[in-house]
VOLUMVO-106650 format. One line per field, with one value per residue: y, x, z of N, C-alpha, C, O in turn; residue number from 1. Coordinates in steps of 0.001 Angstrom, whole numbers, plus 500000, padded with zeros to 6 digits. Layout:
% VOLUMVO-106650
n_py = [Y,...]
n_px = [X,...]
n_pz = [Z,...]
ca_py = [Y,...]
ca_px = [X,...]
ca_pz = [Z,...]
c_py = [Y,...]
c_px = [X,...]
c_pz = [Z,...]
o_py = [Y,...]
o_px = [X,...]
o_pz = [Z,...]
resi = [NUM,...]
***
This chain:
% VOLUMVO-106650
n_py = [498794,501015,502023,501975,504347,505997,505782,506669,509453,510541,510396,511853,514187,514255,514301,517004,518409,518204,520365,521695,520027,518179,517303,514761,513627,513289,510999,508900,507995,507387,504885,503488,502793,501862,499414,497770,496938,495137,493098,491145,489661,487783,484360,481893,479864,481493,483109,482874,483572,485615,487909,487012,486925,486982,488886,491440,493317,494386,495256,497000,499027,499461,500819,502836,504626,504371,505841,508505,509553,509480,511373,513534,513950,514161,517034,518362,517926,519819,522825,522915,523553,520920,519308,520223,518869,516509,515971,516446,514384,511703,511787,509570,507153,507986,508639,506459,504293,505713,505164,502254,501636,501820,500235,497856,497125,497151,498163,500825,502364,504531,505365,505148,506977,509609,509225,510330,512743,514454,514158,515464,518299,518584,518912,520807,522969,522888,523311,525952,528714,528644,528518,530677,532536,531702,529550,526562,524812,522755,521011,518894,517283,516225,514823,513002,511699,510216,508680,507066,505974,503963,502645,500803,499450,498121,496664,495341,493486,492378,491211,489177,487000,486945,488250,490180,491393,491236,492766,495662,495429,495702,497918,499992,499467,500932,503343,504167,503768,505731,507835,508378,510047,511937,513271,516763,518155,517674,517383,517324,515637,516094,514485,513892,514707,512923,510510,511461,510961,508383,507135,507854,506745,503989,504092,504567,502276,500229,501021,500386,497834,497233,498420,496340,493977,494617,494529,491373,490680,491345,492454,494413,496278,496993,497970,500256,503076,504107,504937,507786,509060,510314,513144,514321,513840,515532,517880,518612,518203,520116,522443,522784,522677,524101,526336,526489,527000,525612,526320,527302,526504,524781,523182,521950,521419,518908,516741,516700,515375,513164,511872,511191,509195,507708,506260,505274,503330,501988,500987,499395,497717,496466,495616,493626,493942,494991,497600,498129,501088,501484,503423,502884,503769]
n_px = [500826,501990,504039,502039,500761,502847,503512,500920,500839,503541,502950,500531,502135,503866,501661,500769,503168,503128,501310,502028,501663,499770,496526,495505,497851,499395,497759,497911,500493,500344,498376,500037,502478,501670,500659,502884,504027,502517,502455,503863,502720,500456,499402,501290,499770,497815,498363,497686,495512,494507,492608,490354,486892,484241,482750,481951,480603,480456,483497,483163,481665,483278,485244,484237,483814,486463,487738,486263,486551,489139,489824,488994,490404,492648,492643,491785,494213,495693,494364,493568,495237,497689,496750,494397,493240,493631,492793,489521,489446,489625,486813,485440,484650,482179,480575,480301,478525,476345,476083,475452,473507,472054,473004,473809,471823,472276,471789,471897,472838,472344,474714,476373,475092,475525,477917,478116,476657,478961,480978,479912,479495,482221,483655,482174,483360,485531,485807,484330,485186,486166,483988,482373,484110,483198,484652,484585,486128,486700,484459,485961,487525,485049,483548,485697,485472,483210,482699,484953,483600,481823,483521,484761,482926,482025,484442,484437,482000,483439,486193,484890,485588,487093,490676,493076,495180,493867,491640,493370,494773,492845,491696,494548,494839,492420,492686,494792,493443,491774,493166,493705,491917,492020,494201,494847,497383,500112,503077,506634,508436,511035,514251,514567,511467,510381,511190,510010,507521,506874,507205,505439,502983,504333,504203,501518,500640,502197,500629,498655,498735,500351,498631,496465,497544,498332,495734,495444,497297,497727,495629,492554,492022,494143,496290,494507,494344,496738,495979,495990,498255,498882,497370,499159,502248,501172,500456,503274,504816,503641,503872,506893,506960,505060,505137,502502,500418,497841,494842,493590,491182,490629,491749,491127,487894,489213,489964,487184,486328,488199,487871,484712,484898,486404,484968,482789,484363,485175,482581,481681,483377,482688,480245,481432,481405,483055,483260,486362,487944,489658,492021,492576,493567]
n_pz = [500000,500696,498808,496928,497137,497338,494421,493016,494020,493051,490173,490323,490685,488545,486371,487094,486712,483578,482123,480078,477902,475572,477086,476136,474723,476964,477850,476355,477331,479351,478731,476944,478340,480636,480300,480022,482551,483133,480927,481950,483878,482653,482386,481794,479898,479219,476561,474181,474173,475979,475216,475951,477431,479349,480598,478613,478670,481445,481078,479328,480937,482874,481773,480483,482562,484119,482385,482161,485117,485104,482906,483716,486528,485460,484276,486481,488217,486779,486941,489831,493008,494482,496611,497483,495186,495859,498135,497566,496254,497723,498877,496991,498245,499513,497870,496380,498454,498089,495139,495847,496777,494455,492729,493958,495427,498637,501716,503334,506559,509469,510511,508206,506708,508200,507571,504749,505251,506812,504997,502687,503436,504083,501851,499951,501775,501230,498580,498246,498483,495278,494456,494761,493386,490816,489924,488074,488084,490428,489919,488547,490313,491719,489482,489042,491879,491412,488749,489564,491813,490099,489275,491121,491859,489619,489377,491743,490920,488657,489647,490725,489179,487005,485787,487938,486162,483518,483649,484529,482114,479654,480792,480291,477580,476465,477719,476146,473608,473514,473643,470741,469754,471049,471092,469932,469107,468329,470767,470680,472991,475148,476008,478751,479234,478084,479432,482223,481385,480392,482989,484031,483248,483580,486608,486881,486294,487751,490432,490223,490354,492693,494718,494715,495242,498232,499067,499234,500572,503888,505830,505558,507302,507764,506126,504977,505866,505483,502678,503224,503411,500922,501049,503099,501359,498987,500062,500250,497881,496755,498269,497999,495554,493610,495096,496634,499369,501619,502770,506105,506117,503838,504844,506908,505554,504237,506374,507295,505249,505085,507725,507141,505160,506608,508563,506696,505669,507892,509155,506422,506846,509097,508357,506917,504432,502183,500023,497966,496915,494829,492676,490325,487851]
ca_py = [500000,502402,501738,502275,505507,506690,506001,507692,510347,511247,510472,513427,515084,514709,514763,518564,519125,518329,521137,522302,519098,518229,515869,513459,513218,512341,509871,507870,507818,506184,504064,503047,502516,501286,498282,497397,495850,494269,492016,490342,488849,487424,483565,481516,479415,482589,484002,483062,483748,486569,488560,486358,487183,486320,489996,492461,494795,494796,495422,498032,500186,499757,501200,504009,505036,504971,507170,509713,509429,509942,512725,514164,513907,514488,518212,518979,518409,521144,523944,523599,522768,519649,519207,520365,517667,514944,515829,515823,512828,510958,511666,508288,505902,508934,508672,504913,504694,506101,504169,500818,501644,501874,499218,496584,497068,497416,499158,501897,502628,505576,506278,505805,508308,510348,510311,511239,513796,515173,514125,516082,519161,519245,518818,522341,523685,522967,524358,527292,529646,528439,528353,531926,533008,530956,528375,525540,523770,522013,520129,518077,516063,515581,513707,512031,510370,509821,507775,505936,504792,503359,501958,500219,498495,496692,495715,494175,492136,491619,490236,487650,485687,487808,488207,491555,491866,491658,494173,496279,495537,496345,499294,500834,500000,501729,504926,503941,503636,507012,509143,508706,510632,513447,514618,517488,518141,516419,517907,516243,515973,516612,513280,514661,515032,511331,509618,511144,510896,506848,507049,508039,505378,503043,504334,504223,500519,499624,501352,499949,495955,497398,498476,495325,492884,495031,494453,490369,489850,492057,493338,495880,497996,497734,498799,501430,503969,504388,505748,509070,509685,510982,514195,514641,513793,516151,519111,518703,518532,521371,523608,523105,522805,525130,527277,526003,526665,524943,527215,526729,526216,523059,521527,521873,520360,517641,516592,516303,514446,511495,511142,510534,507743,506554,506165,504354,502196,501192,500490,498469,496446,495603,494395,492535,494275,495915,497540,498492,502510,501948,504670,502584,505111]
ca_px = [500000,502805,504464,501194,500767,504345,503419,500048,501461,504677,502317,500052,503381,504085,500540,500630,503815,502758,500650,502450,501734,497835,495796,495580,499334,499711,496704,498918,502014,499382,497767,500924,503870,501354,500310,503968,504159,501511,502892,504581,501824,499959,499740,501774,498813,497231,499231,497498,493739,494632,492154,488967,486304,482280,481831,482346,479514,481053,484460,483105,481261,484602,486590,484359,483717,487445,488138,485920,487437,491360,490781,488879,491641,494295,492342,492107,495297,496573,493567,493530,496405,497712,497079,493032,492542,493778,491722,488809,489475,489548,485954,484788,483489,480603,479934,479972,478220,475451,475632,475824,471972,470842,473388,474180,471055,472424,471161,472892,472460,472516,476095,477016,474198,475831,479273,478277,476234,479676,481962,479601,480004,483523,483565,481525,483960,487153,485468,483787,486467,486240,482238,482200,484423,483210,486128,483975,486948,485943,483863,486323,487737,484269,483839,486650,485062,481878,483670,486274,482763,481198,484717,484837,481560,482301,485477,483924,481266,484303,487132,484856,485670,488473,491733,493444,495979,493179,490810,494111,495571,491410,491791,495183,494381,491604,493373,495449,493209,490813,494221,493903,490931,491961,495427,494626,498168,501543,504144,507987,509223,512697,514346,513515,510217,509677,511210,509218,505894,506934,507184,504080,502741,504642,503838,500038,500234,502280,500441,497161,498873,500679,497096,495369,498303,498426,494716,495409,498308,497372,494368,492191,491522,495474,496410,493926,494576,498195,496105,495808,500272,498738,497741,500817,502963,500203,500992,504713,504883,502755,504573,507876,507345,504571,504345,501184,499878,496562,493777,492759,489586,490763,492750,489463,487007,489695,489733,485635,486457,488836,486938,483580,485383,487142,483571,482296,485270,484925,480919,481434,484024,481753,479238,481717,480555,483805,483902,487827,487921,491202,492232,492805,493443]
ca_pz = [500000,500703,497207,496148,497612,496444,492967,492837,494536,491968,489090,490116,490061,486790,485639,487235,485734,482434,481832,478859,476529,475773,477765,474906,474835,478156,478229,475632,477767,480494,478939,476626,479248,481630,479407,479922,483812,482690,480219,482661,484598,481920,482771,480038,479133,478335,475476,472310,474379,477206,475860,476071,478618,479149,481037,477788,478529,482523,481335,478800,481489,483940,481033,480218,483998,484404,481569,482301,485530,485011,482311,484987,487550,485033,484298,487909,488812,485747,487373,490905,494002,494291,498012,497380,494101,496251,499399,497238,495906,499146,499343,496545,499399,499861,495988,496257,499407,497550,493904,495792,496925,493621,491626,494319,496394,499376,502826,504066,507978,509973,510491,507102,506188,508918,507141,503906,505001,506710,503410,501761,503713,503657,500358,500651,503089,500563,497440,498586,497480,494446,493669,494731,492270,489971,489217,487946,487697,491639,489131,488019,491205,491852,488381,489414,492749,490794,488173,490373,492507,490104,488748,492386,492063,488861,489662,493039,489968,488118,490317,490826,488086,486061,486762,487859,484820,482490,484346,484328,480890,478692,480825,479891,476287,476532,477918,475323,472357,473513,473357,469509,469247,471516,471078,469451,468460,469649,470754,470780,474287,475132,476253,480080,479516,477435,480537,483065,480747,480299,484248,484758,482319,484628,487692,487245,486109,489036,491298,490640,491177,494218,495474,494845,496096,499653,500185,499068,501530,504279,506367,504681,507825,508247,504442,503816,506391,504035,501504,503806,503348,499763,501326,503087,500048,497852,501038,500915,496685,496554,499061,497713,493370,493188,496172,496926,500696,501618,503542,507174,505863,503006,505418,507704,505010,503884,507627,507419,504222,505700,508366,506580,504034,507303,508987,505689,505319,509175,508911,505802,507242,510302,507949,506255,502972,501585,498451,497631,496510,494140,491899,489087,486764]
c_py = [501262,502542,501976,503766,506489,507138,506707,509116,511333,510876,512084,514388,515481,514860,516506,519166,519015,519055,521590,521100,518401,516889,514432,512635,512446,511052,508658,507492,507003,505481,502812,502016,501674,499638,497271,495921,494768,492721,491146,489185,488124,485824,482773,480683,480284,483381,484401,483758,484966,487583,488473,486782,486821,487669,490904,493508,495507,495602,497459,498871,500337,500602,502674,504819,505655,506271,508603,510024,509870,511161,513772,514913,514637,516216,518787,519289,519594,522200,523983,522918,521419,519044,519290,519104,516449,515067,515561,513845,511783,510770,510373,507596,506422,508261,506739,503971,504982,505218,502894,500204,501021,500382,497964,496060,496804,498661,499772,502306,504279,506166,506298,507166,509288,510864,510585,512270,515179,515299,515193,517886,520220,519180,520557,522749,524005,523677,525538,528260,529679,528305,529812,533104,532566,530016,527482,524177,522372,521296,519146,517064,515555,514492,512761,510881,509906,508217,506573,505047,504016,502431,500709,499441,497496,496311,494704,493059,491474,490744,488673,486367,486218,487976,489656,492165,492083,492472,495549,496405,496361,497765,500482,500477,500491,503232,505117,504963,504968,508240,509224,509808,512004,514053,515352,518219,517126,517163,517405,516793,515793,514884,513349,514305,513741,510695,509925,510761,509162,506654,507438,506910,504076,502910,503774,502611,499676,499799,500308,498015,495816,497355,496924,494024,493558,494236,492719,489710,490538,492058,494133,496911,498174,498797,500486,502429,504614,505276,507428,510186,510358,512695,514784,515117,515492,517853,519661,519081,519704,522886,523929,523255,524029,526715,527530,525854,526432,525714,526426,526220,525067,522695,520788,520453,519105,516589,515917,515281,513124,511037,510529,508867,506959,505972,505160,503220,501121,500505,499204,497332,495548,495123,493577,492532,495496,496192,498749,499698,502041,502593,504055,503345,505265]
c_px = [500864,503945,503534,500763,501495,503875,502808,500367,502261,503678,501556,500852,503737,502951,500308,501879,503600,501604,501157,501965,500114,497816,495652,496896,499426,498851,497349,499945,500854,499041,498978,501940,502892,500593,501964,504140,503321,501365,502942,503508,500696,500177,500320,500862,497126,497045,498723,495462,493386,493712,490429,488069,484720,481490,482079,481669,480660,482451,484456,482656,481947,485150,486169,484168,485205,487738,487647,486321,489068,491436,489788,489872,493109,493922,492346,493125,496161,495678,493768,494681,496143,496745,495011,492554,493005,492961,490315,488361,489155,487417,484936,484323,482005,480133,479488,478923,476491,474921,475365,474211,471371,471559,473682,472810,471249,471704,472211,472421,472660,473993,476730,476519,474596,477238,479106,477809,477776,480820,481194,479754,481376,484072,483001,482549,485335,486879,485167,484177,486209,484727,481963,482993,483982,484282,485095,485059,486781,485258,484756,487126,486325,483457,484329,485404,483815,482036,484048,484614,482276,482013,484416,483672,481415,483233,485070,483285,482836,485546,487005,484983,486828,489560,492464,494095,494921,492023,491904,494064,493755,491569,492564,495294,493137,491288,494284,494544,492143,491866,494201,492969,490822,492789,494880,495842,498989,502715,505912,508215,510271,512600,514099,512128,510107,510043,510523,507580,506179,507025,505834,503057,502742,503799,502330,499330,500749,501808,498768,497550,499393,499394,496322,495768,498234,497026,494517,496339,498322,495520,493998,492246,493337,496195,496082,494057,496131,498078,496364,497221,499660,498645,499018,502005,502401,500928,502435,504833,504242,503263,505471,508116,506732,504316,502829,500909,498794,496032,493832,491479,489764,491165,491846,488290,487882,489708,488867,485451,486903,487918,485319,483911,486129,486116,482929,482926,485009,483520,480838,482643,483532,480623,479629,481268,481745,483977,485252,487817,489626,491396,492437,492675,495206]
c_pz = [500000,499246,496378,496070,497097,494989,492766,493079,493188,490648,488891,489986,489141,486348,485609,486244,484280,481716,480398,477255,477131,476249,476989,474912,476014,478756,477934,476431,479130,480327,477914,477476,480622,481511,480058,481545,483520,481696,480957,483323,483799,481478,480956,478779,478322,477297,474489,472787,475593,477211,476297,477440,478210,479646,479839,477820,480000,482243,480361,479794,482401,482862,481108,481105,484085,483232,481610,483939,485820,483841,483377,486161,486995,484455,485505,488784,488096,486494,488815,492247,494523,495671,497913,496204,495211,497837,498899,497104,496687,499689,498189,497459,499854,498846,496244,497489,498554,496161,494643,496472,495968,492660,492691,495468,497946,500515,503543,505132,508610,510221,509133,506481,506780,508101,505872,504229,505313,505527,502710,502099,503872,502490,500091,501041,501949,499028,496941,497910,496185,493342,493492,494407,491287,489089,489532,488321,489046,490862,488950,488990,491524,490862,488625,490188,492276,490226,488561,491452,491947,488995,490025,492689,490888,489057,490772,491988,489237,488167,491029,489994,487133,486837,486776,486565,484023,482492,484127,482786,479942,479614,480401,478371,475826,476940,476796,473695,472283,473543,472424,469206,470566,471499,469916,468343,469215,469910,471167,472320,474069,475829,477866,480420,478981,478406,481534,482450,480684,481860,484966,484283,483216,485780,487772,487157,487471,489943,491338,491060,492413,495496,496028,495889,497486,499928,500446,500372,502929,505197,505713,505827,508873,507384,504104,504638,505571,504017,501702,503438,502178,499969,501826,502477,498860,498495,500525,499241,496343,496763,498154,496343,493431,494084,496775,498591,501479,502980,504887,506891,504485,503441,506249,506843,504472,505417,507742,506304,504717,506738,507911,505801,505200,508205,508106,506196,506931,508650,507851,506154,508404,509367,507289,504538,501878,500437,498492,496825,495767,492892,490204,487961,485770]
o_py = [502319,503608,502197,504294,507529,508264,507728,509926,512332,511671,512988,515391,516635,515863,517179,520014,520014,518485,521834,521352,518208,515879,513283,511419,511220,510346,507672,506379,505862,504715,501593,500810,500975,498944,496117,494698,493582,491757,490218,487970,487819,485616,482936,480686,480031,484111,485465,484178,485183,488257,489304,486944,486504,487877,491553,494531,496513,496542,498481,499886,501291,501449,503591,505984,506865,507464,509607,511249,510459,511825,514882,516095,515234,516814,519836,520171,520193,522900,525073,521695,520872,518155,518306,518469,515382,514064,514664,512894,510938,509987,510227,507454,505788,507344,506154,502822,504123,504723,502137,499050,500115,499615,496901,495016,496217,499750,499290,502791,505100,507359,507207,508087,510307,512007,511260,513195,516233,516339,515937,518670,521424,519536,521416,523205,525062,524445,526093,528672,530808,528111,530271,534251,533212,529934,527363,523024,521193,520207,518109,515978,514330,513517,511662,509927,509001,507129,505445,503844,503029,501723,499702,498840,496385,495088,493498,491919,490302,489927,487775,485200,485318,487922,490301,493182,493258,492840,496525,497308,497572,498789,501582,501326,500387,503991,506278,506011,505286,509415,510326,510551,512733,515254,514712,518681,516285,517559,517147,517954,515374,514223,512617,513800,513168,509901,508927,510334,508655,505449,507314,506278,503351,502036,502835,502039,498821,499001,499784,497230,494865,496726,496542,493386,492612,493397,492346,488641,490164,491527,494801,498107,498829,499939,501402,503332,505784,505973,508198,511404,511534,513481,515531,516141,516233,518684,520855,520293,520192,523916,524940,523781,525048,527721,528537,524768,527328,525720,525216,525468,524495,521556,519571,519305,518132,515451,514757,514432,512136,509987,509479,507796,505795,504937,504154,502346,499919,499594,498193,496203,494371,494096,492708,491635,496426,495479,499902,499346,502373,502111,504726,503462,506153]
o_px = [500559,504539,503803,500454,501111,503829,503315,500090,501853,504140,501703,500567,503949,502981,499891,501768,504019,500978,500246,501971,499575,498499,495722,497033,499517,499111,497464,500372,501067,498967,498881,502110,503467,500137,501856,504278,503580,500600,502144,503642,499795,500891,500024,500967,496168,496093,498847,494573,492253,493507,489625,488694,484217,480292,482987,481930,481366,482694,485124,483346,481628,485797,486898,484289,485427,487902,488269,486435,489748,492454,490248,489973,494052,494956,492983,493241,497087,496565,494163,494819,495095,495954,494399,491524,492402,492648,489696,487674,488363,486902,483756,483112,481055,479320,478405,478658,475618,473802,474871,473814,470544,470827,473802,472770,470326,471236,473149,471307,473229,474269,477495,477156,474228,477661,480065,478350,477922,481407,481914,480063,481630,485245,483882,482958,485959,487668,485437,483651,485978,484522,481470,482832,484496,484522,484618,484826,486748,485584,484198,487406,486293,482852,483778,484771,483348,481758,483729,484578,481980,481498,483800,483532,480893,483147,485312,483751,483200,485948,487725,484615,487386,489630,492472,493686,494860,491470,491391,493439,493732,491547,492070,495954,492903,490341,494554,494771,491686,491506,494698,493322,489874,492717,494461,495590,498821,503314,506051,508187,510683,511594,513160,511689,509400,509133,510137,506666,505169,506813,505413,502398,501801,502962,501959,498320,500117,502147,498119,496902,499209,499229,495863,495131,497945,497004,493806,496169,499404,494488,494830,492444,493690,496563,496670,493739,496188,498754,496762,497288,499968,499406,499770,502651,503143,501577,502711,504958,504626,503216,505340,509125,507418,503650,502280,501129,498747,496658,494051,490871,488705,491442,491711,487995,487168,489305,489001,484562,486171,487281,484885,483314,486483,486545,482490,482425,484751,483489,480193,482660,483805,480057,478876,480958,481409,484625,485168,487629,490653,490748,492430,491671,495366]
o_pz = [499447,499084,495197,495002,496563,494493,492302,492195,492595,489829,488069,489332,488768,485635,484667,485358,483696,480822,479607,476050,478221,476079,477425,475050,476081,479730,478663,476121,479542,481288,478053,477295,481456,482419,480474,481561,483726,481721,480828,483170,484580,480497,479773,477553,477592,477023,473884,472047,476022,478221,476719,478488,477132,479449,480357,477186,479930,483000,480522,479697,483111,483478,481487,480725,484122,483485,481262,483979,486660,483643,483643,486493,487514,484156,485599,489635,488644,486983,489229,492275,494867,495357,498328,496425,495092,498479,499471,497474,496268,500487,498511,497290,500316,498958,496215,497136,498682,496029,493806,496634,496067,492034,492082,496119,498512,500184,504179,504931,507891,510098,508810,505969,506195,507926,505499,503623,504693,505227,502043,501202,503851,502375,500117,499973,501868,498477,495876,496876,495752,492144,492462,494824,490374,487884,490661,488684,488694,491334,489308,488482,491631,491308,488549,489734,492968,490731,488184,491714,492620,488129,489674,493754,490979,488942,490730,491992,489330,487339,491465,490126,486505,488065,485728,486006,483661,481455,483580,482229,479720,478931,480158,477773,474622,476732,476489,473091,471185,473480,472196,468290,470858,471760,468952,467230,470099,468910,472362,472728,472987,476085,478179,481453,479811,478641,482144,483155,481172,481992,486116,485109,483536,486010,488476,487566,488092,490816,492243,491753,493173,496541,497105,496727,498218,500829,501379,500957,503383,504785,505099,505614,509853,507656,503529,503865,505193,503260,500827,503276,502376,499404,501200,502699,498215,497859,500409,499067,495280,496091,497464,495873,493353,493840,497219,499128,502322,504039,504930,507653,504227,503065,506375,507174,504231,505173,508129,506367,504775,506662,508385,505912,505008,508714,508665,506903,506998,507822,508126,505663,508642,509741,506849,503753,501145,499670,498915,495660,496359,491962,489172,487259,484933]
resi = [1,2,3,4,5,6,7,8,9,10,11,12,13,14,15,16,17,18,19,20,21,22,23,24,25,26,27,28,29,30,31,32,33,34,35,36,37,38,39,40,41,42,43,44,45,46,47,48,49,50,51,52,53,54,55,56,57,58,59,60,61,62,63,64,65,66,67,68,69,70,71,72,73,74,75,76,77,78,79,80,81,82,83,84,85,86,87,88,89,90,91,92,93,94,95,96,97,98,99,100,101,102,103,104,105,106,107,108,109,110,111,112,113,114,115,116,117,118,119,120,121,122,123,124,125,126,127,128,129,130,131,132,133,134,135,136,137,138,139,140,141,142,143,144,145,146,147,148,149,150,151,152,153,154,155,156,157,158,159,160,161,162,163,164,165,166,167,168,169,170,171,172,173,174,175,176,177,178,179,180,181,182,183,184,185,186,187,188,189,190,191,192,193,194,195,196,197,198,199,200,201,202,203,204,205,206,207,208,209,210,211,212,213,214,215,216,217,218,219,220,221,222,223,224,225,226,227,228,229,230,231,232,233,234,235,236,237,238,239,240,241,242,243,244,245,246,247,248,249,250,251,252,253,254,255,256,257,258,259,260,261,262,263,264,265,266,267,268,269,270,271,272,273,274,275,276,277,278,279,280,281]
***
């Protein structure tokens, strides 16, 4: 989990620093380079049939969830501080929490209803600023956790019978194969800039098998408290690249944020009903 953390982490790094070269571009270098770890795990009696499956609708509405999703995420982190897109973010277990009413039929109890209502406030609390100027752009981490919840509810249908690499791999050619139809232009990176853009590629592929193996070998309610070092990391990268110093009042509603998703995450682990929030992106 903390390898997983890392990665996500320096990815949004470079995703922020790559403001200068279009979203399309860098979708490719994600869904390209992140195809790559991926090879590897791809069992040998699989080779000539790896990419056969019986869910194709499931895997199609994981793909296009995530995608709207990560160019979500990967616009938010170019508009607004790092340290505020990744506190949002943290708030998916609300969002999901909510879809898993209407798609898994599930009953949601009084304290979970209790912590979205506060996720949803500090959610409020960290945007504010930003509604009443009008920066829409707060729109777009909340896309994100939209997305990523109802990413996290087919993967729960689909890990029951599929195997991670190939939930992974249809996804990063599918970040892959939707970068054709949006770079708008291209622009040559310097050899600099093509190794960290193939590092981010990386990164996001290893991060999502780092994720999955922690919660396999592991406790979940030892693991997922981790994911929290992201702010931290998000704080500290923020401060020192961009000069980025996060409000009393977003560090406030990110606060009301963890604790709501750490309220969920408890509740659904006492009913023994966990669905896994991973960024797969």
């Amino acid at each position: 989990m903390f390898l997983s953390v890392c990665a996500f982490s320096v990815m949004d790094l470079i995703v922020k620093w790559s403001e200068n070269y279009p979203v399309g571009e860098v979708l490719f270098f994600r869904g390209f380079c992140g195809i790559i770890p991926l090879l590897f795990l791809i069992p040998k009696n699989r080779y000539l049939d790896f990419y056969k499956t019986e869910k194709v609708l499931l895997h199609f509405n994981r793909c296009a969830a995530g995608l709207i999703a990560i160019v979500a995420i990967f616009i938010a982190l170019r508009k607004l501080p790092l340290a505020t897109v990744v506190s949002i973010s943290f708030a998916a277990p609300i969002f999901t929490t909510i879809m898993s009413i209407f798609l898994l039929n599930e009953k949601v109890g009084f304290y979970r209803w209790l912590a979205v209502f506060v996720g949803f406030i500090g959610i409020i609390i960290i945007s504010e600023p930003g509604l009443s100027s009008m920066n829409f752009n707060y729109i777009y981490p909340i896309v994100f956790c939209l997305g990523l919840s109802y990413v996290a509810i087919t993967i729960k249908k689909l890990s029951s019978s599929e195997p991670v690499w190939l939930i992974s791999l249809y996804f990063s050619l599918s970040i892959m194969l939707i970068s054709f139809f949006t770079i708008s232009e291209w622009i040559w990176p310097s050899l600099i800039d093509l190794f960290l853009l193939c590092c981010l590629g990386l990164l996001g592929g290893l991060a999502n098998l780092w994720l999955t193996q922690s919660y396999k070998l592991s406790e979940v309610s030892l693991v997922t408290p981790l994911k929290y070092l992201a702010l931290v990391f998000a704080i500290i990268f923020g401060y020192f690249i961009w000069n980025e110093i996060p409000s009393f009042k977003s560090l406030f509603g990110s606060l009301l944020v963890i604790i709501s998703s750490a309220i969920i995450f408890r509740r659904e682990l006492y009913h023994k009903n966990q669905v896994s929030i991973t960024r797969h992106e």
